[in-house]
PDB file with SEQRES, HELIX, SHEET and CRYST1 records, atoms N, CA, C and O in Angstrom:
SEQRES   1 A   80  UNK UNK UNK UNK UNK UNK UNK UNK UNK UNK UNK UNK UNK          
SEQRES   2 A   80  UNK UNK UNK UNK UNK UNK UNK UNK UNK UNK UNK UNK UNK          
SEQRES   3 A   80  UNK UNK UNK UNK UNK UNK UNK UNK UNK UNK UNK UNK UNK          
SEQRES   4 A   80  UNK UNK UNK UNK UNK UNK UNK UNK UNK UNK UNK UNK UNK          
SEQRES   5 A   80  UNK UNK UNK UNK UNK UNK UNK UNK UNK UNK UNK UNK UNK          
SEQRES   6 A   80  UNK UNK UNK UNK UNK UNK UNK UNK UNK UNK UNK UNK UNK          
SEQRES   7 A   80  UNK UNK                                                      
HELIX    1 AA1 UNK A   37  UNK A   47  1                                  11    
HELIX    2 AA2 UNK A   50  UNK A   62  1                                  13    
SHEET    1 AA1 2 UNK A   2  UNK A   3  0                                        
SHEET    2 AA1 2 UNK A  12  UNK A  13 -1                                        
SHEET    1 AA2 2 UNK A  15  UNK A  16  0                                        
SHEET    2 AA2 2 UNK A  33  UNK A  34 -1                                        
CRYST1    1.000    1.000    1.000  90.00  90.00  90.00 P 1           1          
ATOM      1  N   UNK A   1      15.425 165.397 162.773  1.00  0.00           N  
ATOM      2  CA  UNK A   1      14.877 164.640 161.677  1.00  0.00           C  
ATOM      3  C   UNK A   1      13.546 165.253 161.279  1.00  0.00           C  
ATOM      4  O   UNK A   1      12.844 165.955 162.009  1.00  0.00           O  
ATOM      5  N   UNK A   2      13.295 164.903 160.052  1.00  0.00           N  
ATOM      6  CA  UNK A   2      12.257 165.247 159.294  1.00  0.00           C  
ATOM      7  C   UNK A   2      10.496 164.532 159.709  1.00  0.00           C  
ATOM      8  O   UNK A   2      10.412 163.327 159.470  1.00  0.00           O  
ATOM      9  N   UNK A   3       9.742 164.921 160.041  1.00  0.00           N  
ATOM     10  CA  UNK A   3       8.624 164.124 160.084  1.00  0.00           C  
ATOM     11  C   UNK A   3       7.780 164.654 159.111  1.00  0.00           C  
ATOM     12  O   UNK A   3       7.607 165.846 158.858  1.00  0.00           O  
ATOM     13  N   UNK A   4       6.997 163.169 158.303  1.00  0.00           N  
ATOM     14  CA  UNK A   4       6.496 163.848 157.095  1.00  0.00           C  
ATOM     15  C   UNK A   4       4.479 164.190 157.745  1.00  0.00           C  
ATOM     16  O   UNK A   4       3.971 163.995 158.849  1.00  0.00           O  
ATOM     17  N   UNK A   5       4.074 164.561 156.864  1.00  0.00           N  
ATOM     18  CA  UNK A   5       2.537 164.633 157.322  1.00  0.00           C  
ATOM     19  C   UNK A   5       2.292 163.217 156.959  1.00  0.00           C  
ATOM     20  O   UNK A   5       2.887 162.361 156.303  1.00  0.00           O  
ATOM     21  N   UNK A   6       1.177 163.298 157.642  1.00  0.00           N  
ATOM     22  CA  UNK A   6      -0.132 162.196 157.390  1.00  0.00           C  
ATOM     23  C   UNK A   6      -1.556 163.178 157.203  1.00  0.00           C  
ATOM     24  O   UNK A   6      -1.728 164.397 157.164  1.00  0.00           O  
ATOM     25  N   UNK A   7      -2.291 162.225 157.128  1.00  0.00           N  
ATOM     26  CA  UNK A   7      -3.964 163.205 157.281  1.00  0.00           C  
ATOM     27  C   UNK A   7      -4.179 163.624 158.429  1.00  0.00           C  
ATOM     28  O   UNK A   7      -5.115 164.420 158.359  1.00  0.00           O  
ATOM     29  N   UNK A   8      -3.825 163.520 159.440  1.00  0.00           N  
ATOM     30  CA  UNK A   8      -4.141 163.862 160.662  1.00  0.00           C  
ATOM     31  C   UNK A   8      -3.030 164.798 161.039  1.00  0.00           C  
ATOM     32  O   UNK A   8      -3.338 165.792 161.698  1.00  0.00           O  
ATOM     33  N   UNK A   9      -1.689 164.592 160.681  1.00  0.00           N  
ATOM     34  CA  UNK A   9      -0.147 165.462 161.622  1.00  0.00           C  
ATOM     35  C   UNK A   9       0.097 166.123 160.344  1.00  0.00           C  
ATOM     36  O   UNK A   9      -0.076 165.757 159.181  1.00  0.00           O  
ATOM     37  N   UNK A  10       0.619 167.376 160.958  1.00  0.00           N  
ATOM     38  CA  UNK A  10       1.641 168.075 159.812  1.00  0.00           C  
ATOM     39  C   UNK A  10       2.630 167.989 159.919  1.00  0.00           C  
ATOM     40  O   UNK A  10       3.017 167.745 161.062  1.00  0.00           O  
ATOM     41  N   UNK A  11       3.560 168.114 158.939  1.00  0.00           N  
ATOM     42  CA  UNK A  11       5.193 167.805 158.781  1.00  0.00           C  
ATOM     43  C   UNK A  11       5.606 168.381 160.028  1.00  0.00           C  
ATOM     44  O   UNK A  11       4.993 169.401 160.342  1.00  0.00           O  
ATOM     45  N   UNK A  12       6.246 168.091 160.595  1.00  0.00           N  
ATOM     46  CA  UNK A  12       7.498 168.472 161.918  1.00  0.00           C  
ATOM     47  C   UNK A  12       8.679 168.167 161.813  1.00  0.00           C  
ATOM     48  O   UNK A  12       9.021 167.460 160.865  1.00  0.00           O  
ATOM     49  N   UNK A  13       9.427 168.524 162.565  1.00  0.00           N  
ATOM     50  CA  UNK A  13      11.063 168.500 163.222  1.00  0.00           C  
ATOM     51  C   UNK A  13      10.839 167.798 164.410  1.00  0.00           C  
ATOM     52  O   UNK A  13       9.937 167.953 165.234  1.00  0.00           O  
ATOM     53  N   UNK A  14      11.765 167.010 164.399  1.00  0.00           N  
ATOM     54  CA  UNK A  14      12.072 165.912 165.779  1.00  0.00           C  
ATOM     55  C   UNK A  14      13.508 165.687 165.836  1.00  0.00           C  
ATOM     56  O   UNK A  14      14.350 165.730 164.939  1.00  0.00           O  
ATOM     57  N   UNK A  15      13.642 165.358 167.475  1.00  0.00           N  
ATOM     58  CA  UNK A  15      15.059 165.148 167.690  1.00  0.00           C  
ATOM     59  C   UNK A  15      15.132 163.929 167.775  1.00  0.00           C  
ATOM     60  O   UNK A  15      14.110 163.361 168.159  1.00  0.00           O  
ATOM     61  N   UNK A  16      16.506 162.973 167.412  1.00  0.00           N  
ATOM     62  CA  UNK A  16      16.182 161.835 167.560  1.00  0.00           C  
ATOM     63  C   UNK A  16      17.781 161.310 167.910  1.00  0.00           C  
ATOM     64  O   UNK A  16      18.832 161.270 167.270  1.00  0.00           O  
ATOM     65  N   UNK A  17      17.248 160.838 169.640  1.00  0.00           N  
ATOM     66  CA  UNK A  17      18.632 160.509 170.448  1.00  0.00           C  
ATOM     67  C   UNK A  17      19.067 158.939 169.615  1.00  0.00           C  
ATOM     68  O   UNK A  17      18.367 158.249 168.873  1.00  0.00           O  
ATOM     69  N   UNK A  18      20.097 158.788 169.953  1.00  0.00           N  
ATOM     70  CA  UNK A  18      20.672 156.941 169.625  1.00  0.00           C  
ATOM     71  C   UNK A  18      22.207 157.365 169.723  1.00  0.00           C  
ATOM     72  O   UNK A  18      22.893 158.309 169.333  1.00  0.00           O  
ATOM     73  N   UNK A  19      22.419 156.039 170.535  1.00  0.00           N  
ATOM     74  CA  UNK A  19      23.521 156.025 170.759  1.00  0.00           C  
ATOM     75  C   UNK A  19      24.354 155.617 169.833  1.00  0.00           C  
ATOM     76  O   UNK A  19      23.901 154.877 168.960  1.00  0.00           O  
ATOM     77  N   UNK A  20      25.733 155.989 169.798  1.00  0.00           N  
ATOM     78  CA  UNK A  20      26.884 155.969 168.608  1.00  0.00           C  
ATOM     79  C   UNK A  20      28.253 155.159 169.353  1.00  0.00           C  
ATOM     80  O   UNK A  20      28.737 155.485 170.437  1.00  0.00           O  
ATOM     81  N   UNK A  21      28.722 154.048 168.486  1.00  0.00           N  
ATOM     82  CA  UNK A  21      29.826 153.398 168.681  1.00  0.00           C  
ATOM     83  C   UNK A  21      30.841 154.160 168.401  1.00  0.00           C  
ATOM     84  O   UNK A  21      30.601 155.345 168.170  1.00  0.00           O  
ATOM     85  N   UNK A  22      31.926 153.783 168.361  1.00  0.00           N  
ATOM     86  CA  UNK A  22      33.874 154.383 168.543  1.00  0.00           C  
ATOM     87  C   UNK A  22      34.009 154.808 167.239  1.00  0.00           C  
ATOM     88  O   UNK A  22      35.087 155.350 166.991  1.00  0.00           O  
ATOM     89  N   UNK A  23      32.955 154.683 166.039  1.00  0.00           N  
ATOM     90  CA  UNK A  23      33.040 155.493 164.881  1.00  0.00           C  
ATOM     91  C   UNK A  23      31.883 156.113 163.924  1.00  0.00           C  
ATOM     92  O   UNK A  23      31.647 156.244 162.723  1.00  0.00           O  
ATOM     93  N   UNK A  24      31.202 156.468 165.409  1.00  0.00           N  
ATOM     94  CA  UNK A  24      30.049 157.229 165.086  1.00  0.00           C  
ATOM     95  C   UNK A  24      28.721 156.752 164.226  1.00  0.00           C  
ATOM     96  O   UNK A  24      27.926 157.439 163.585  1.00  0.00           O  
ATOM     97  N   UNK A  25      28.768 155.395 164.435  1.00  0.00           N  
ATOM     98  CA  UNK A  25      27.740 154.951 163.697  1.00  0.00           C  
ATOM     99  C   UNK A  25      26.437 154.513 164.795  1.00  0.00           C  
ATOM    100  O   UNK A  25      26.685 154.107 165.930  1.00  0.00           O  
ATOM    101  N   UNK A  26      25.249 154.639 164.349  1.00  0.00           N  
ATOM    102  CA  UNK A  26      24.556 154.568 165.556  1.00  0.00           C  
ATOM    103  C   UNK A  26      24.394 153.059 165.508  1.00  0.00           C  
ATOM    104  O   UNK A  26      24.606 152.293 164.568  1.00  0.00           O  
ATOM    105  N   UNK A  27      23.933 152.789 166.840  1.00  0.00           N  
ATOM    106  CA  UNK A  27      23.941 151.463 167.584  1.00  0.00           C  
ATOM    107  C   UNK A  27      22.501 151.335 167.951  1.00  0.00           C  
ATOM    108  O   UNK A  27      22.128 150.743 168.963  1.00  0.00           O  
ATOM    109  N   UNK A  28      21.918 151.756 167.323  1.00  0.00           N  
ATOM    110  CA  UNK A  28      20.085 150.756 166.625  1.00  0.00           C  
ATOM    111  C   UNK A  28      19.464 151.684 165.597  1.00  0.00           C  
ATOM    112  O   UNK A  28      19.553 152.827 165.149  1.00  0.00           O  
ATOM    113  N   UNK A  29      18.841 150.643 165.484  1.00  0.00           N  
ATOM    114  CA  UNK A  29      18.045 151.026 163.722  1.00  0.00           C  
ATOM    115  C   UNK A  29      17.695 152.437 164.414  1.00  0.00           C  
ATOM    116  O   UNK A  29      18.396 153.401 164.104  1.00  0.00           O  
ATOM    117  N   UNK A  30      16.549 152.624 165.421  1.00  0.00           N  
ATOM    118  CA  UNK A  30      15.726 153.550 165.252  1.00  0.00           C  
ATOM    119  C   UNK A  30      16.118 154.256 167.227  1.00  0.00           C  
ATOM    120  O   UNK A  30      16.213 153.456 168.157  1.00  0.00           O  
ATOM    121  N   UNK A  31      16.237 155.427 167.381  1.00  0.00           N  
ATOM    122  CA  UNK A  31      16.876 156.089 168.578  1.00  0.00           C  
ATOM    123  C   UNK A  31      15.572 156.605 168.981  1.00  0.00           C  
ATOM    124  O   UNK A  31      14.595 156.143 168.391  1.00  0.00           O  
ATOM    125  N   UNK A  32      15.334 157.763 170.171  1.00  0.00           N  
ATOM    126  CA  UNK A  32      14.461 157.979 171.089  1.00  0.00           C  
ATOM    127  C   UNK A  32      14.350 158.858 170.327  1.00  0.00           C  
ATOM    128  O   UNK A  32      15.290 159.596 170.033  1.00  0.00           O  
ATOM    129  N   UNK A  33      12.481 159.025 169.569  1.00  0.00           N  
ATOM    130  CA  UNK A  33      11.976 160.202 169.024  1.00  0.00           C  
ATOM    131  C   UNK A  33      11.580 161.410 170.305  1.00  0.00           C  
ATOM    132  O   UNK A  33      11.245 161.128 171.456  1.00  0.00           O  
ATOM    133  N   UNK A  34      11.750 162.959 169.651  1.00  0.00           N  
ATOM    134  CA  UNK A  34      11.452 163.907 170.826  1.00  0.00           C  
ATOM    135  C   UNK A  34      10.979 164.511 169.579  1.00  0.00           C  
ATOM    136  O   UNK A  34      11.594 164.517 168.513  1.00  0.00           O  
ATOM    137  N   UNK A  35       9.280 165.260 169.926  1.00  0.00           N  
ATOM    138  CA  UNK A  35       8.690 165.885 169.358  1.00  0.00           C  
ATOM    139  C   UNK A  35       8.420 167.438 170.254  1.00  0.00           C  
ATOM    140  O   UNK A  35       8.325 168.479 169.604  1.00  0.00           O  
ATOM    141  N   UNK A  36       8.333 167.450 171.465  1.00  0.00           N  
ATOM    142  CA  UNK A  36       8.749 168.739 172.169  1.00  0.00           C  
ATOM    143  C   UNK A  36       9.126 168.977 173.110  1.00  0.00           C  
ATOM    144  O   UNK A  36       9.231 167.837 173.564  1.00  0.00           O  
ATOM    145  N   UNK A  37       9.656 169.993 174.324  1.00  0.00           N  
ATOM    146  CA  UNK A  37       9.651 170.051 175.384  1.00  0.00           C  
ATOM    147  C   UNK A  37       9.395 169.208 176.631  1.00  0.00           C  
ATOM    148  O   UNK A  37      10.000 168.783 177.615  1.00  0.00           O  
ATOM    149  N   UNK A  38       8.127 169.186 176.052  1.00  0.00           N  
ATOM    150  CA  UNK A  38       7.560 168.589 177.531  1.00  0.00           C  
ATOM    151  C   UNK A  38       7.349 166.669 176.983  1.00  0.00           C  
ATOM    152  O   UNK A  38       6.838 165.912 177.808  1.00  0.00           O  
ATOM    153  N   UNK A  39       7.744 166.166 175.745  1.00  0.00           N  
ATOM    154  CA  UNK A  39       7.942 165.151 175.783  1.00  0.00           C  
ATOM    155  C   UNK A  39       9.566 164.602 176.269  1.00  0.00           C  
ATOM    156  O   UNK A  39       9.932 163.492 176.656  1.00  0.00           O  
ATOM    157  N   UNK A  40      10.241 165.727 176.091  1.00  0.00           N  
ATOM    158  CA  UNK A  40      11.834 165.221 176.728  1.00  0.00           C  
ATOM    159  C   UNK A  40      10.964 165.323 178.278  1.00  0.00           C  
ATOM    160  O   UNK A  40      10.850 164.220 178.813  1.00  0.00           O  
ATOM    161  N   UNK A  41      10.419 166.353 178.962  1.00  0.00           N  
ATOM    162  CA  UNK A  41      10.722 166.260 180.216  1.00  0.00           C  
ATOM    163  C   UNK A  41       9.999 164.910 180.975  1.00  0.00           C  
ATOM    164  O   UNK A  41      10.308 164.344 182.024  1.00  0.00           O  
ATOM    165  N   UNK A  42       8.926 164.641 180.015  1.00  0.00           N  
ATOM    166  CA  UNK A  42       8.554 163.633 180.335  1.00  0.00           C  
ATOM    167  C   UNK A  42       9.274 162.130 180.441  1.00  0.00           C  
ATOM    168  O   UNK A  42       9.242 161.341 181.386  1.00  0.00           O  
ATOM    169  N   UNK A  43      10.075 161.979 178.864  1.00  0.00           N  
ATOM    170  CA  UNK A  43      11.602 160.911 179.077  1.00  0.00           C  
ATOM    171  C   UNK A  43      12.343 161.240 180.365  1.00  0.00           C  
ATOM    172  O   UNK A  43      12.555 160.405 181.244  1.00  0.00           O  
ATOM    173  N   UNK A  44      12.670 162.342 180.409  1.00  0.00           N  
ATOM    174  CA  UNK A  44      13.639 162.718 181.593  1.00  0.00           C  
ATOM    175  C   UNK A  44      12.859 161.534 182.876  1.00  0.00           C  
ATOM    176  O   UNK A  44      13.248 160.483 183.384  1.00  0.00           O  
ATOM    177  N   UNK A  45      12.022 162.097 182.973  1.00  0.00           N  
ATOM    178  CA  UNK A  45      11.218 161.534 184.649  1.00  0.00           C  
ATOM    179  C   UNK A  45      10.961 160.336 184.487  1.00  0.00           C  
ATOM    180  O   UNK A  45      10.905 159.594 185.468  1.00  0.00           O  
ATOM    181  N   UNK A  46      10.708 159.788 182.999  1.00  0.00           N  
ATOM    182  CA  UNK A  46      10.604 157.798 183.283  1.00  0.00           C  
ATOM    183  C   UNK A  46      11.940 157.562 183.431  1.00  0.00           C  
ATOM    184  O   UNK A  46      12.236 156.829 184.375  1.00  0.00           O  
ATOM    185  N   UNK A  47      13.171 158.150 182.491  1.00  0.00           N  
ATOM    186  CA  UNK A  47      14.336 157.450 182.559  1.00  0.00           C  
ATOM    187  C   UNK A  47      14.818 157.860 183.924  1.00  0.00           C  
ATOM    188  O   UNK A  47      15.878 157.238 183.854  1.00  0.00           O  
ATOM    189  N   UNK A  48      14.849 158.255 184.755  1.00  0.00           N  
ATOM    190  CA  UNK A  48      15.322 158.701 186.185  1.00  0.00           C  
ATOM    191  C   UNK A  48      14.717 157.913 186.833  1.00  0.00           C  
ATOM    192  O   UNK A  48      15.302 157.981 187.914  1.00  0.00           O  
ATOM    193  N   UNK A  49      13.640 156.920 186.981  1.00  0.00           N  
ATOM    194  CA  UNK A  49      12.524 156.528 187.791  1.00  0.00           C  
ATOM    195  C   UNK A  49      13.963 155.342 188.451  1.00  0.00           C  
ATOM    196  O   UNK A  49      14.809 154.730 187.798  1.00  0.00           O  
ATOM    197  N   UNK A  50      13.798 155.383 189.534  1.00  0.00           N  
ATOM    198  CA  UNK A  50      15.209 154.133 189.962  1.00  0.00           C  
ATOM    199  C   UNK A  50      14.177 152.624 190.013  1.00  0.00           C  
ATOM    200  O   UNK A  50      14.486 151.809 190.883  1.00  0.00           O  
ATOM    201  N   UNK A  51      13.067 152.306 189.156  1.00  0.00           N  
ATOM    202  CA  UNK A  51      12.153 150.997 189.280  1.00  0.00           C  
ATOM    203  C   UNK A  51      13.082 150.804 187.628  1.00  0.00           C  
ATOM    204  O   UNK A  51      13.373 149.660 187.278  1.00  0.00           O  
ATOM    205  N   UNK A  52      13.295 151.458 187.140  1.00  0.00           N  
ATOM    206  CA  UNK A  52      13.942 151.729 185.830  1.00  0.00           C  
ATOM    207  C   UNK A  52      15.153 150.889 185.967  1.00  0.00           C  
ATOM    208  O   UNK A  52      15.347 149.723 185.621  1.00  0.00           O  
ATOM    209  N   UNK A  53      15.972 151.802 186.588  1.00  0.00           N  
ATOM    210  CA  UNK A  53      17.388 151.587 186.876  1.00  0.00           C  
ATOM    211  C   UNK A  53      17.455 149.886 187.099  1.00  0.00           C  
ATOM    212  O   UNK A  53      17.943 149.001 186.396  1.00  0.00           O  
ATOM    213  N   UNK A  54      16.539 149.845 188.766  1.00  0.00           N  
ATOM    214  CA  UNK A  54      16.593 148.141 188.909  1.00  0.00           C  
ATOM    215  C   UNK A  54      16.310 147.268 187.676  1.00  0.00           C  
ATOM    216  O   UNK A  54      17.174 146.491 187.269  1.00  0.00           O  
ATOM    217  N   UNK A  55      14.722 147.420 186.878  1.00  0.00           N  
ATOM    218  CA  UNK A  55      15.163 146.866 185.872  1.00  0.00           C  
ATOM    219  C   UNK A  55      16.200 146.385 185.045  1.00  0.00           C  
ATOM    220  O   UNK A  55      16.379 145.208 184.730  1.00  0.00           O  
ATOM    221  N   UNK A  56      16.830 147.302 184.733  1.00  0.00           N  
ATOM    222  CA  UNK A  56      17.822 147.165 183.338  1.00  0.00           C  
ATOM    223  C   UNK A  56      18.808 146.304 184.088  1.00  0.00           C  
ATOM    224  O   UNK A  56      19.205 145.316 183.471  1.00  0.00           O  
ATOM    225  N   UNK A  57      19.311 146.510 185.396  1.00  0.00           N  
ATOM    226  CA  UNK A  57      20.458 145.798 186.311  1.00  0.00           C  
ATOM    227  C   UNK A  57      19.510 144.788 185.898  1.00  0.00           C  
ATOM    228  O   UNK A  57      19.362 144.816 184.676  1.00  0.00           O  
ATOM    229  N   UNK A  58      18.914 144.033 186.392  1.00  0.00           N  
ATOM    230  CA  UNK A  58      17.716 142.661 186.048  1.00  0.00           C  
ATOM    231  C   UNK A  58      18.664 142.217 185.415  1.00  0.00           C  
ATOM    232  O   UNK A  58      19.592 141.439 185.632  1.00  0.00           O  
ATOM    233  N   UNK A  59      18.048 143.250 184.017  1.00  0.00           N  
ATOM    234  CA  UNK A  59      18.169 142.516 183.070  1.00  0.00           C  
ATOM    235  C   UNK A  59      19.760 142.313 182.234  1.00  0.00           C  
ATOM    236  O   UNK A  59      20.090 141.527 181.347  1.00  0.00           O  
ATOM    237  N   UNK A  60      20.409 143.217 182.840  1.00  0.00           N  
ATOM    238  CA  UNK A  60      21.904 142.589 182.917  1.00  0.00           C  
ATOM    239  C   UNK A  60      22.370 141.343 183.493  1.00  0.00           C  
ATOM    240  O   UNK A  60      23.359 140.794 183.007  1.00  0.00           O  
ATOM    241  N   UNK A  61      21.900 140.962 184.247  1.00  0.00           N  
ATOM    242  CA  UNK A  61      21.996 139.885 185.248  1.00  0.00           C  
ATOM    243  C   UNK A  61      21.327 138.425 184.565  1.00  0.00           C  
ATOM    244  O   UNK A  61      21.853 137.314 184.637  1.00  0.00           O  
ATOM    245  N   UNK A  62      20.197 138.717 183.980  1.00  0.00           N  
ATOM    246  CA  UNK A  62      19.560 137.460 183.442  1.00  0.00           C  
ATOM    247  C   UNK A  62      20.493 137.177 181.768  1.00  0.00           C  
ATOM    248  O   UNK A  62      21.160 136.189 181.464  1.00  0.00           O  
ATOM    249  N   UNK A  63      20.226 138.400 180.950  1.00  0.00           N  
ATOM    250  CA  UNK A  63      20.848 138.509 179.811  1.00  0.00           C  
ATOM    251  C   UNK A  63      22.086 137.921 179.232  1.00  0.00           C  
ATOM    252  O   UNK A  63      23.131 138.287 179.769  1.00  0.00           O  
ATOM    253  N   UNK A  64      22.181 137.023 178.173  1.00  0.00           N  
ATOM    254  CA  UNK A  64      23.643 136.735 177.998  1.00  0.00           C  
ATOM    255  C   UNK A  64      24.874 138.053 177.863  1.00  0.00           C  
ATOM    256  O   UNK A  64      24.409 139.007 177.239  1.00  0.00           O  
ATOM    257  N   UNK A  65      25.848 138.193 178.176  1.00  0.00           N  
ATOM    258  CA  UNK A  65      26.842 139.206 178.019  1.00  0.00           C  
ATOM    259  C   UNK A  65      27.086 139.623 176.645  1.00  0.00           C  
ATOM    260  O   UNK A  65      28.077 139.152 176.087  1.00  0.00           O  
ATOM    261  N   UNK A  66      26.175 140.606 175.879  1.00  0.00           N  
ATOM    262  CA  UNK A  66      26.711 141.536 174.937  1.00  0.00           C  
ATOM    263  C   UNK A  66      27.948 142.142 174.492  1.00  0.00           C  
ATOM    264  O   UNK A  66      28.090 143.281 174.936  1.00  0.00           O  
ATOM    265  N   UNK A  67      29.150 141.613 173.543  1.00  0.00           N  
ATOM    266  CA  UNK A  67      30.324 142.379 173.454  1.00  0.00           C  
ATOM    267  C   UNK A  67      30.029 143.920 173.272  1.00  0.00           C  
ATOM    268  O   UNK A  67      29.217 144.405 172.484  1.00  0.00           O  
ATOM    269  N   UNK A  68      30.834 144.580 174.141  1.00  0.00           N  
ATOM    270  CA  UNK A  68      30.028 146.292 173.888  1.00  0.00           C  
ATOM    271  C   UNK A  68      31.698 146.870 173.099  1.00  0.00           C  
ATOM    272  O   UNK A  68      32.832 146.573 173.474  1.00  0.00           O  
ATOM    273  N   UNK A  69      31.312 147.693 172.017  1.00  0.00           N  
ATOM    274  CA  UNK A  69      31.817 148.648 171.661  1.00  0.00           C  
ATOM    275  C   UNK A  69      32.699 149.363 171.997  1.00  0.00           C  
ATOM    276  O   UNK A  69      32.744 149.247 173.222  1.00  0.00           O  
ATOM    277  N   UNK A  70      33.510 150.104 171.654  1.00  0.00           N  
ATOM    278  CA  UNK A  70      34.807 150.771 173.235  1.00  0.00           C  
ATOM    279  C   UNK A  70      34.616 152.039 171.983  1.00  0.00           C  
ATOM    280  O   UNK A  70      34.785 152.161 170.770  1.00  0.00           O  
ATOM    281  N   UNK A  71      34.160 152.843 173.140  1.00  0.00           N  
ATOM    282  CA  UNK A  71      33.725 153.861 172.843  1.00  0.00           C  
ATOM    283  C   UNK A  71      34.975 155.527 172.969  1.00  0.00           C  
ATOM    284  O   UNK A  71      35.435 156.144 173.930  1.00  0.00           O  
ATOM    285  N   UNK A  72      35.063 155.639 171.902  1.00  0.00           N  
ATOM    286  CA  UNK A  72      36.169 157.299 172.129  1.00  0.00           C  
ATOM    287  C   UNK A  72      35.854 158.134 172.768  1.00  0.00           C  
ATOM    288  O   UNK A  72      34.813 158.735 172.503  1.00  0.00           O  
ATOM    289  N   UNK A  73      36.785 158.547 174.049  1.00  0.00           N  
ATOM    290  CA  UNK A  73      36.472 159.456 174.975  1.00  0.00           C  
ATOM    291  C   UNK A  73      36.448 160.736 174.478  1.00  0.00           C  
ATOM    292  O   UNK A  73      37.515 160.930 173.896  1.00  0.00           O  
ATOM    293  N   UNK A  74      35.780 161.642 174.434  1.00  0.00           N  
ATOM    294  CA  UNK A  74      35.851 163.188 174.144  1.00  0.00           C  
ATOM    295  C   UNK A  74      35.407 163.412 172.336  1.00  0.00           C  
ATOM    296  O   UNK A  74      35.853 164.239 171.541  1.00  0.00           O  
ATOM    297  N   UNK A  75      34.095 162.028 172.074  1.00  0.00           N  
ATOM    298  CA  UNK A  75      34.146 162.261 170.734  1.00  0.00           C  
ATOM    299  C   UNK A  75      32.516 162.340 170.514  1.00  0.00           C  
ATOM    300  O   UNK A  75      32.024 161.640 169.629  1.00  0.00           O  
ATOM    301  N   UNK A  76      32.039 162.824 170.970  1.00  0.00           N  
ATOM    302  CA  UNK A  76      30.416 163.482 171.039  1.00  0.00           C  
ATOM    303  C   UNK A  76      29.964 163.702 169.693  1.00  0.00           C  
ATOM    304  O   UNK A  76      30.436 164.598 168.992  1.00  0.00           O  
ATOM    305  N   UNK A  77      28.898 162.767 169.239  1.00  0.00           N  
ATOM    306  CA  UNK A  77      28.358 163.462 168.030  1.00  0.00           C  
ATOM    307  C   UNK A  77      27.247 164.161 168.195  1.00  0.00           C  
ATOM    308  O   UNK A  77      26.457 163.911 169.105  1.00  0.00           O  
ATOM    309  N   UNK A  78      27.097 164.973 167.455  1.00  0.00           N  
ATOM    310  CA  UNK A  78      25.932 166.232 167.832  1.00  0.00           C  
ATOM    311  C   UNK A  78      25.827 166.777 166.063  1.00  0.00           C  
ATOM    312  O   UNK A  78      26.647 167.452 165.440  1.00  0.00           O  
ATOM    313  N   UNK A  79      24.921 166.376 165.738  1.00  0.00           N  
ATOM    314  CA  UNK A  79      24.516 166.753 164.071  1.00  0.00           C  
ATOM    315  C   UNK A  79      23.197 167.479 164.350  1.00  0.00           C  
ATOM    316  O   UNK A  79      22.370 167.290 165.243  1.00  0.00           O  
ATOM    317  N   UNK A  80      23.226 168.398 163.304  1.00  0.00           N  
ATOM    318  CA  UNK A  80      21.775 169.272 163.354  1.00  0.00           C  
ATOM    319  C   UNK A  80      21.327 169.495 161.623  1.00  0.00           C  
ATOM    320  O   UNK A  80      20.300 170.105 161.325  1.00  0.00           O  
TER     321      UNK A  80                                                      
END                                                                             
């Protein structure tokens, strides 16, 4: 994706993860911005953190049950 300037940033390129339902439409407004390298590696190491992991179980557990999507096996979207 496109990032525009402001007074302070200049225009950039960003990657921007979000997950996609059984017909490729993404499944939230706005997905995980990546502006470089070392900001993925940095996602990498919070999302791996297993204080993480327990969380989200939590919060499966407290959460009412979300109908989820049924997702197509072997159907990867990857746009550039």
């Amino acid at each position: 994706m496109k990032l525009p300037s402001s007074r302070t940033i200049q225009a950039a390129v960003a990657i921007e993860v979000n997950p996609v339902d059984a017909t490729g439409s993404a499944t939230k407004k706005r997905g995980i911005v990546i502006r470089s390298a070392s900001e993925l590696n940095e996602f990498n190491r919070i999302l791996a953190n297993q204080k993480l992991v327990e969380l989200a179980s939590k919060s499966d557990e407290v959460n009412p049950k979300q109908k989820e999507a049924q997702t197509a096996t072997g159907s990867n979207v990857f746009e550039i």
